[in-house]
GUTI-305944 format. One record per atom (N, C-alpha, C, CB): x, y, z; residue in one letter. Coordinates in steps of 0.02 Angstrom, whole numbers, plus 50000, padded with zeros to 5 digits. Each point is the difference from the previous one (the first is absolute). Glycine has a CB too. Layout:
<atoms>
XYZA/...
</atoms>
This chain:
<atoms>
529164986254541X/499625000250063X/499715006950011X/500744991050049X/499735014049937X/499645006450007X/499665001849957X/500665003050053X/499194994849871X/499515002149950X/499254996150030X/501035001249886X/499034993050139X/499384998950017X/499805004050057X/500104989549953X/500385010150089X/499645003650060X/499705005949985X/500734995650069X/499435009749885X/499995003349964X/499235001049988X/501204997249968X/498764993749974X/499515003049970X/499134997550045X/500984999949870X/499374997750186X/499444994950037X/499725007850039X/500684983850028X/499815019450001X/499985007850028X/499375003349972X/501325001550003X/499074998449924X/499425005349960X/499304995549975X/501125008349941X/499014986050069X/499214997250007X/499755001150054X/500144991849940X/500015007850113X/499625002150053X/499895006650012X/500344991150038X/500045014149939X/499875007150014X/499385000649944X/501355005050043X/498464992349904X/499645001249941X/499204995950050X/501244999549860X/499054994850157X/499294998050039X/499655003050040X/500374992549993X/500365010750066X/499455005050046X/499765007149973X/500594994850100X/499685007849848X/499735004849959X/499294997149978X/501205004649963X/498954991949988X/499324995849982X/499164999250040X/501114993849961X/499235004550118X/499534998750049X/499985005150025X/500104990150018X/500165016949985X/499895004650046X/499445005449946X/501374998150087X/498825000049835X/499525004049950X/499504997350007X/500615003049924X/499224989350089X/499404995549983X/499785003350051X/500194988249947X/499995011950132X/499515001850048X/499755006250004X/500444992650051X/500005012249914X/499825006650002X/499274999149944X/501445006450029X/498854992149919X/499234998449959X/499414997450042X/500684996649900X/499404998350132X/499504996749993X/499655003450084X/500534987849900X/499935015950139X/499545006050041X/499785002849970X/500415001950069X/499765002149876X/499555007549950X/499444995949969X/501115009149949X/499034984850028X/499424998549987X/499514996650044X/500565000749909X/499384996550126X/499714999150066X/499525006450027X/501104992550022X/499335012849998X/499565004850009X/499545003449963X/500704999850054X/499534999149858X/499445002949965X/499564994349984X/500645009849951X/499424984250048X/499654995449991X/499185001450042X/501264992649981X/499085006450093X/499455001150054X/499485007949972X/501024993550117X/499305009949857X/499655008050001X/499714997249949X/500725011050041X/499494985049877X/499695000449951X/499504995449992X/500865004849965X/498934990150104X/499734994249973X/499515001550030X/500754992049976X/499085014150094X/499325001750000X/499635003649957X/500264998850087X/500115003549859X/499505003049958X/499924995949918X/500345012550076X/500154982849937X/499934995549953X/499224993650011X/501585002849992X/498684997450081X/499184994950026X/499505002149995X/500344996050072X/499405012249935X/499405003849999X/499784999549910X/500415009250124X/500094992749837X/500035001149939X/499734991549934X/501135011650066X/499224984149991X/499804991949974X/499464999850020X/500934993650005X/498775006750080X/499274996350026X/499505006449959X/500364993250154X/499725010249808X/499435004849971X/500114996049926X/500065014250078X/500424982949892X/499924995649928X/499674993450021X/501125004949938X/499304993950130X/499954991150000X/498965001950010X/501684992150094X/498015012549936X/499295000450022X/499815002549936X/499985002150132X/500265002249800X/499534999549943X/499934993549952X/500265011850008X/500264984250004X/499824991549971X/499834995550040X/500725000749928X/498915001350147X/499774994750047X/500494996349998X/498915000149990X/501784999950020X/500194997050028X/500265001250075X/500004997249889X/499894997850146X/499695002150087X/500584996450042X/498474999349987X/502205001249967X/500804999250040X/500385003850041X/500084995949920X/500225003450107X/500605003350044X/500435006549941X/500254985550089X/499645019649954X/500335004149923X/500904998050049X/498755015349933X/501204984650099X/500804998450048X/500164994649955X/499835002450144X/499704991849825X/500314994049961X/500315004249949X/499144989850019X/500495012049930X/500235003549946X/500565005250010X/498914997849963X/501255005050088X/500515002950017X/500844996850011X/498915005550039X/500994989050007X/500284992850006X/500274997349940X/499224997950081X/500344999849874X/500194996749933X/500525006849969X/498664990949975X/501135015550023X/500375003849945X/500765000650040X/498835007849938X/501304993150132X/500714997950033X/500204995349967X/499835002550103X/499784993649897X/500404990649992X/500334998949920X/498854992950089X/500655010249871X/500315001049943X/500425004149996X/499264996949962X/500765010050059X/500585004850018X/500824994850007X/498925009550081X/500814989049972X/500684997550050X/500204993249941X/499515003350167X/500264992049796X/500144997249946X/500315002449939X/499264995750049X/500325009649932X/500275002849941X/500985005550016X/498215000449958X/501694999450100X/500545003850016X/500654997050008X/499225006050044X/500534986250000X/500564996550008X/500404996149939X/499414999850108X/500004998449850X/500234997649926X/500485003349960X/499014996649998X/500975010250005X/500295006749960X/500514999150041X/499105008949958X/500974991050096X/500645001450032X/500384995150016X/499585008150035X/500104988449962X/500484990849988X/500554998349955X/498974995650014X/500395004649905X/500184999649947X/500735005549991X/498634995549967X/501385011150050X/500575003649986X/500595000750056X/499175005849926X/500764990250112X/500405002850073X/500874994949964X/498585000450150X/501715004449856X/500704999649969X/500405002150078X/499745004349845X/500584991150193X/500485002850042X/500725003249975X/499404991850069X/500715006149870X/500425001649971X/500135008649949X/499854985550023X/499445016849967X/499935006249978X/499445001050024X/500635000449910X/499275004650153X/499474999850052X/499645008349948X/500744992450162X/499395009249789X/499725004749971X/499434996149968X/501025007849988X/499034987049975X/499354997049999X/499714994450040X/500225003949906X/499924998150151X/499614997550054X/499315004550033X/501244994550021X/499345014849948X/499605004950041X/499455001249945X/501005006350083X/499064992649846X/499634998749942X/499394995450021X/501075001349923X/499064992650105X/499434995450031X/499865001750020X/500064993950006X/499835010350054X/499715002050043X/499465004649995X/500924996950036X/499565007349909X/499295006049983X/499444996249951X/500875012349995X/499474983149946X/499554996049966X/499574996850034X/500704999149932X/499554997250133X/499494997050030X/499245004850048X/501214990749998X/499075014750019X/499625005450023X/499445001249959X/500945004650047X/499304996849909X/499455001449928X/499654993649972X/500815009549955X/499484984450055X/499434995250005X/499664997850044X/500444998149941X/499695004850098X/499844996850094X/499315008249973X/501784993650136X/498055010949865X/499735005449975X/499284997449955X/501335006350001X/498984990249949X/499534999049951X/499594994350030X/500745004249899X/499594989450133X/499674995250020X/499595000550059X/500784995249945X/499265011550082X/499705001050080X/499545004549943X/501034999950144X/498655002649791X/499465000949975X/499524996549976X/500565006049996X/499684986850010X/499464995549945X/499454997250031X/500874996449931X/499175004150135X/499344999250026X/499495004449990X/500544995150069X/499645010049940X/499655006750002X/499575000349932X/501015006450073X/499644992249862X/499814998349939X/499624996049977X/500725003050000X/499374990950032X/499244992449990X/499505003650034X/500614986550019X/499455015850033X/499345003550023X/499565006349958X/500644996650107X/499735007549845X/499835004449959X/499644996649933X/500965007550055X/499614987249924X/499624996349947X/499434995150015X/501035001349948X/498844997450124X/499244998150016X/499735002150009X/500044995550020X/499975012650001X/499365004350006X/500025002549937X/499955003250121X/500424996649814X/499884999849940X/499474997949952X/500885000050039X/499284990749982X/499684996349964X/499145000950045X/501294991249952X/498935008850075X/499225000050054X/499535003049967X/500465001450109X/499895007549871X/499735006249985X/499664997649930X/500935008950068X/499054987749901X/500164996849908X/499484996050017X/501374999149949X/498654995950108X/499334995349986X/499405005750029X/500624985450024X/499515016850017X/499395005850015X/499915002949962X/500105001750083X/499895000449863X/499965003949935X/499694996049958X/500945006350013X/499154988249983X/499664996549951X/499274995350048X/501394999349909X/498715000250145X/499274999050040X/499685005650012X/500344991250054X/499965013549937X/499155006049993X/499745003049962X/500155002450066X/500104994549870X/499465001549935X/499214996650030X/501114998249880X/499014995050136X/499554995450012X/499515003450074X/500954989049937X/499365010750106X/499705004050070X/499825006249964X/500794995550108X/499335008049857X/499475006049986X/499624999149965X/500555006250014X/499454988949946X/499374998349952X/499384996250070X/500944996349850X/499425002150185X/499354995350050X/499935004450045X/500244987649997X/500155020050017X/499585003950052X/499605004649945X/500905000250117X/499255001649817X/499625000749978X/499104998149986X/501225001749993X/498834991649995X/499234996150014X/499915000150051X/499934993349935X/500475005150125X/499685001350058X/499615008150029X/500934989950013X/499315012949959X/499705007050015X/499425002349940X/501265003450061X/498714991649899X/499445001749956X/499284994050022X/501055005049889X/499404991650162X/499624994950034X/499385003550047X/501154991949999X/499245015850049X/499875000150037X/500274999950076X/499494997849904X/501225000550092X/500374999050065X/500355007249990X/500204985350018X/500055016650046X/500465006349993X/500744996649994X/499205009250079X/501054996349926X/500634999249979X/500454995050043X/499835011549953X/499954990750125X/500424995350052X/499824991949970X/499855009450126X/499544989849861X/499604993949992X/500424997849939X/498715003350049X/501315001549901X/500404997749946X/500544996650022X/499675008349937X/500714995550069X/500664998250033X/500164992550045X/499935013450005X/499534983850039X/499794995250033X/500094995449942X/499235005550091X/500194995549872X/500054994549940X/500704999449959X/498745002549985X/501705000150004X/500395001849966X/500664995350056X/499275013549930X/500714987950103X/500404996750080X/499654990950004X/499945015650095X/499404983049884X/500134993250012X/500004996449931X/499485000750118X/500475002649819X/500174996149929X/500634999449969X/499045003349980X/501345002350058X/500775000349984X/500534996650029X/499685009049979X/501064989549985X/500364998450057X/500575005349997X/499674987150004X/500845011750028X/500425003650025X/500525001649941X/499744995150120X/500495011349899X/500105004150032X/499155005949995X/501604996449978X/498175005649993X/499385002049993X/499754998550071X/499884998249869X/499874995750147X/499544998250046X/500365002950063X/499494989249937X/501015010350079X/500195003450058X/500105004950000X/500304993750025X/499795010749939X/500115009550019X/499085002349984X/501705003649930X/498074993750032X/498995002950001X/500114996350091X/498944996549821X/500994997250189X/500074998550082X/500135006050048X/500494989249964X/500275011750035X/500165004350037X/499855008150007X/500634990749988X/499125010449931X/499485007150006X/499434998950030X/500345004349903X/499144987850087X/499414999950060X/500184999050070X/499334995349920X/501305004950079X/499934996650079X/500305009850041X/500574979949979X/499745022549983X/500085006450027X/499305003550005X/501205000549951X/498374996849982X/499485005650014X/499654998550075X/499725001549860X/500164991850142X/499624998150081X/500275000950044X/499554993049977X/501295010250029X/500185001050067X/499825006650005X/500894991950014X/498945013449948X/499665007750014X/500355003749939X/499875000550149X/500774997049814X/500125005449941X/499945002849959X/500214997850022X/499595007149949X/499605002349969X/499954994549911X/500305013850092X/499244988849865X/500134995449947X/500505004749956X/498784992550004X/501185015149995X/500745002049961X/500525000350021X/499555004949954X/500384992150121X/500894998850026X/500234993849987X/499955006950096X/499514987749885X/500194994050000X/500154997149923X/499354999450114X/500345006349841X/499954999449930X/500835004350001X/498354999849955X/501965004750089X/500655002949974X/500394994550042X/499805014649975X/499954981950047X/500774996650031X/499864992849963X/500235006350145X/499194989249825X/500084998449942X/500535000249951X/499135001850032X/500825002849943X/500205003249954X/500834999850010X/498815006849991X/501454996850065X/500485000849995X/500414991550056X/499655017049962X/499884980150042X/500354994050021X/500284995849932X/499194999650114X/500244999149826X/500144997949939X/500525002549970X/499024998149995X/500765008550010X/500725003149933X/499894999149919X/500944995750089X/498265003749920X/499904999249904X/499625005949973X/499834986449997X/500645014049970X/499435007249943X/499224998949974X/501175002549935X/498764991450059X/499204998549986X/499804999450054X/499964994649906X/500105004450135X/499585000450060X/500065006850026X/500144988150028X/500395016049948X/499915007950037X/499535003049963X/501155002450037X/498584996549870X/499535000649974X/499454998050036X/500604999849915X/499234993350109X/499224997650013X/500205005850082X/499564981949928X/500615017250108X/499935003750061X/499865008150002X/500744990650034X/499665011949915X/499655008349971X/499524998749985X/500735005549955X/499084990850003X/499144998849975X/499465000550042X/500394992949934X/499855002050117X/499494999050036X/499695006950046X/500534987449994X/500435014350022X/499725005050050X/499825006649973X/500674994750081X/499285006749856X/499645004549964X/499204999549990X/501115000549951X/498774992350023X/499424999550011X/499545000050069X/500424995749903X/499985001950136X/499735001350059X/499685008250025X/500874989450015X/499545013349969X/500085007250041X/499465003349938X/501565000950070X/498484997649872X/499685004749951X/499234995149966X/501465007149963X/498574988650067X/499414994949971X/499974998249933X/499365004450076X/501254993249882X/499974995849947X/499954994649984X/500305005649996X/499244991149955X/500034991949991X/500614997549996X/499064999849943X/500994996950126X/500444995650008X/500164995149955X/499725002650089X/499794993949886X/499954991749986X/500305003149910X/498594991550103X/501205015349878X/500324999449917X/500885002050016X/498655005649915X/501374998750120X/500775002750026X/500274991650008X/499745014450085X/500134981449940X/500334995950029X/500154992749931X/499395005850143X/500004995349825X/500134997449934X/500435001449934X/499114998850048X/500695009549962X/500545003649964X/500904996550025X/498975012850001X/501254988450072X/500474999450016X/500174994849988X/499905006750055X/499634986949952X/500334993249991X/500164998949923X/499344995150105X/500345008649852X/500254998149931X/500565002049982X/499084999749970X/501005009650069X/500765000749976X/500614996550036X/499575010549966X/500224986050098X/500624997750022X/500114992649956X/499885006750131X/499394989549858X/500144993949954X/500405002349935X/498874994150041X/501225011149913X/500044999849954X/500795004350004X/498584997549963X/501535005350090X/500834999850032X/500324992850002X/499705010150084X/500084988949950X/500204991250017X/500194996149932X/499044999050104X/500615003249852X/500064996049928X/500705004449971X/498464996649968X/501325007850023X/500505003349987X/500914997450034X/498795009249990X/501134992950070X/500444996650034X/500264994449989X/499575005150055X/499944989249936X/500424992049977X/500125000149921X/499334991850097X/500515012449852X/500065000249948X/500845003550009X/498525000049955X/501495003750073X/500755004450035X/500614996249987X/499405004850106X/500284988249981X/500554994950024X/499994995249936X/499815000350143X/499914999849814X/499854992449955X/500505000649941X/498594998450023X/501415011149980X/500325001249933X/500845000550019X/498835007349942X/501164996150120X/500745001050027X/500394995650036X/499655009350002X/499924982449994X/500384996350040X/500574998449959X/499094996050068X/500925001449888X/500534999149970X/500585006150014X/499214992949919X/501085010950098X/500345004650005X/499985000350094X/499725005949856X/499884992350175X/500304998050070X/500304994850013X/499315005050031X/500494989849917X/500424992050011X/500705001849982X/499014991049959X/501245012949987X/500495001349970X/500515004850043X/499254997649898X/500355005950151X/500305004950064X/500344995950029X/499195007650026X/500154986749994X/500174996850060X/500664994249977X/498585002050057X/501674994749902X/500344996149979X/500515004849983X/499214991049972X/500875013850006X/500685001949964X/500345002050062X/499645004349876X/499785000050197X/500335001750038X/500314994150067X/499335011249946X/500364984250048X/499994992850042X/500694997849973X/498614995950007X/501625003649919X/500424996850003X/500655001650022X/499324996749935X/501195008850045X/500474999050042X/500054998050049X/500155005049958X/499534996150107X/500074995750073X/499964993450009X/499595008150034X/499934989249905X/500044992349982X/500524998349984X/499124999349969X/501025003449981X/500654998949961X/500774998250067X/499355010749879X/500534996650141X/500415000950070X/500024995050050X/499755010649987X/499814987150039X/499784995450049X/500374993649956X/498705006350058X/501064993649902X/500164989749970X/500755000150004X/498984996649888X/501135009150064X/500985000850006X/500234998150055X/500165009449942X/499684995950114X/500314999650081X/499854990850015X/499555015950056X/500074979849924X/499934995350024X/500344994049956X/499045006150059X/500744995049885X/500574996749930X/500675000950010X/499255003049911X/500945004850075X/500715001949977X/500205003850061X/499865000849865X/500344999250206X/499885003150050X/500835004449980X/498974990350095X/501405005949864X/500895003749983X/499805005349965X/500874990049982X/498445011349961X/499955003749977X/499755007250028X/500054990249938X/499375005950129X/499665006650015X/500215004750050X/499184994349966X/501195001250062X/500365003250071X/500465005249999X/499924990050038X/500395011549894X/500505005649991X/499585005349994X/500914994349947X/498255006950026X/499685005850012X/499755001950054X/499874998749913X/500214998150145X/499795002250059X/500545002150042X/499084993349987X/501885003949965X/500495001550057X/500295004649979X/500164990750044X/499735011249880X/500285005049968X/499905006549991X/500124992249968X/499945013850046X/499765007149967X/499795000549932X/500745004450069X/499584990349888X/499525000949935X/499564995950003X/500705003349930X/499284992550085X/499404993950021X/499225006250015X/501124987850088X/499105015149978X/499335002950036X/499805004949957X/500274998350118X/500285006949840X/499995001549951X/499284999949955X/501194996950030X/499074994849931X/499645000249949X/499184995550036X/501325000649894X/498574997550158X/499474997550023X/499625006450014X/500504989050041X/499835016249999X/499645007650002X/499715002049936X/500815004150083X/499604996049859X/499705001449925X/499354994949996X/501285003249935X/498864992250060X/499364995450001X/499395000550021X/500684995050005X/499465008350063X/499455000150049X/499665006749975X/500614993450108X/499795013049882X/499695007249956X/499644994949959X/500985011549989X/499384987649961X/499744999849935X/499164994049964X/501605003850001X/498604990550087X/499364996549988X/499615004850039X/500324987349985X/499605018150052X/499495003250032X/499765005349965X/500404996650096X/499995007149844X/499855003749954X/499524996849963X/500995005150005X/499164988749979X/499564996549927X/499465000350026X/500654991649941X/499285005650148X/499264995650021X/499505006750023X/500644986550061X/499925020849944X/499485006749973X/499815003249953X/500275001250062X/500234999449888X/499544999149910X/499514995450005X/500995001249922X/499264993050103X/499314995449960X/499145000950035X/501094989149975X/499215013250099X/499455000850050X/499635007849967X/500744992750126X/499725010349849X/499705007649980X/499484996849915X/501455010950061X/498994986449921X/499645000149922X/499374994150000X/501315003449930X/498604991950120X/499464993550017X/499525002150044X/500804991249992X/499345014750045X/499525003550048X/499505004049974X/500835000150070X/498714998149907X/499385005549980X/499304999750049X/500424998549866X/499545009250161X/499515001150051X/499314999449950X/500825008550093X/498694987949938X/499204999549968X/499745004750042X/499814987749962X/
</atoms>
């Protein structure tokens, strides 16, 4: 009678420990939450507005909590041992550090869409400079060019030439609207055609050969470039699979053989050798990223 009472005691002293750490956490984080998510919102509605997309940056803020608060509770589920509360306190930080990573992946889908964005704009303005080219051998100026160039194209192209005509008609100048262009895109060929222009402008050079010139070397980058991805895919498929699999592997076990997998999440050698894992697949997937990465 007295060993249980005993041990019912020290469950409850371990609970209100438990709940008095959780709340202390989850004030400290609370308060930095609020401080970090106004500059997290300013920092999203300036990405979510270079891929037009015209959402709530508070959503995207929202979602990266929600995954947070998921990825955290899983980690700390999976290890919560009342019986050796040392890897309980192990969950906790594990879960922190995934609760961390998963409150980035929004941020991250949003980087790899103003990525891909950046890639199709690169390959639609070989074409738009060849047609403001004729157009200016037509006879139209440059704004005019540009006009034309805005209703034969589609997007992403068609909307940032857009939004450089629509700045110029509200009063901004055309080299303020050609630098914020510029630095709305984020592409090196276009920081080429925009020096160009505004050189020729200021010093009176043929535009229409500068602009031909430019479109050939960015076409013949571009080639270059998929000759790059064509030759090195094979060696990203091979990244991507060698480094995919353990967690596959991991995952099916935990659901197949759950006697097998559960001693590495309750054990010190368990977390152990999953920590080795985790180095050692993040080492490979940077060799391979260093030796498959070649700048054109």
């Amino acid at each position: 009678m007295s060993a249980s009472l005993c041990l019912w005691g020290g469950m409850c002293l371990f609970a209100v420990a438990f709940g008095l750490l959780a709340w202390v956490l989850l004030a400290a984080f609370s308060d930095g939450a609020v401080a970090y998510t106004g500059e997290y919102s300013d920092s999203t509605t300036r990405a979510l507005e270079d891929v037009f997309l015209f959402i709530p940056a508070r959503r995207v803020v929202e979602s990266g909590f929600a995954l947070a608060a998921m990825a955290f509770l899983l980690f700390a589920s999976l290890m919560f041992d009342i019986e050796r509360p040392g890897m309980t306190v192990v969950g906790l930080g594990l879960g922190i550090i995934a609760a961390f990573g998963a409150f980035q992946l929004p941020r991250q889908l949003l980087a790899y869409m103003r990525e891909r964005r950046r890639r199709k704009f690169n390959e639609q303005l070989v074409d738009a400079l060849v047609q403001m080219s004729n157009a200016l051998r037509a006879g139209f100026s440059i704004t005019q060019a540009f006009e034309s160039v805005v209703q034969n194209s589609e997007k992403p192209l068609a909307q940032e030439f857009r939004v450089f005509l629509q700045q110029q008609r509200v009063g901004i100048s055309f080299s303020d609207a050609l630098a914020a262009l510029d630095r709305r895109v984020g592409s090196d060929d276009l920081s080429l055609v925009c020096s160009a222009m505004e050189i020729a402008r200021r010093t009176g050079g043929n535009l229409t050969e500068i602009l031909d010139k430019i479109a050939m070397t960015v076409r013949e980058r571009l080639r270059i470039e998929r000759r790059v991805l064509a030759l090195t895919a094979q060696g990203r498929l091979q990244g991507a699979i060698v480094g995919a699999m353990p967690f596959v592997v991991g995952i099916a076990m935990a659901v197949l053989r759950p006697g097998i997998m559960m001693p590495y999440l309750r054990t010190p050698q368990g977390l152990a050798a999953m920590g080795a894992v985790l180095v050692l697949v993040a080492l490979g997937a940077l060799v391979i990223r260093k030796i498959i990465r070649i700048d054109v």
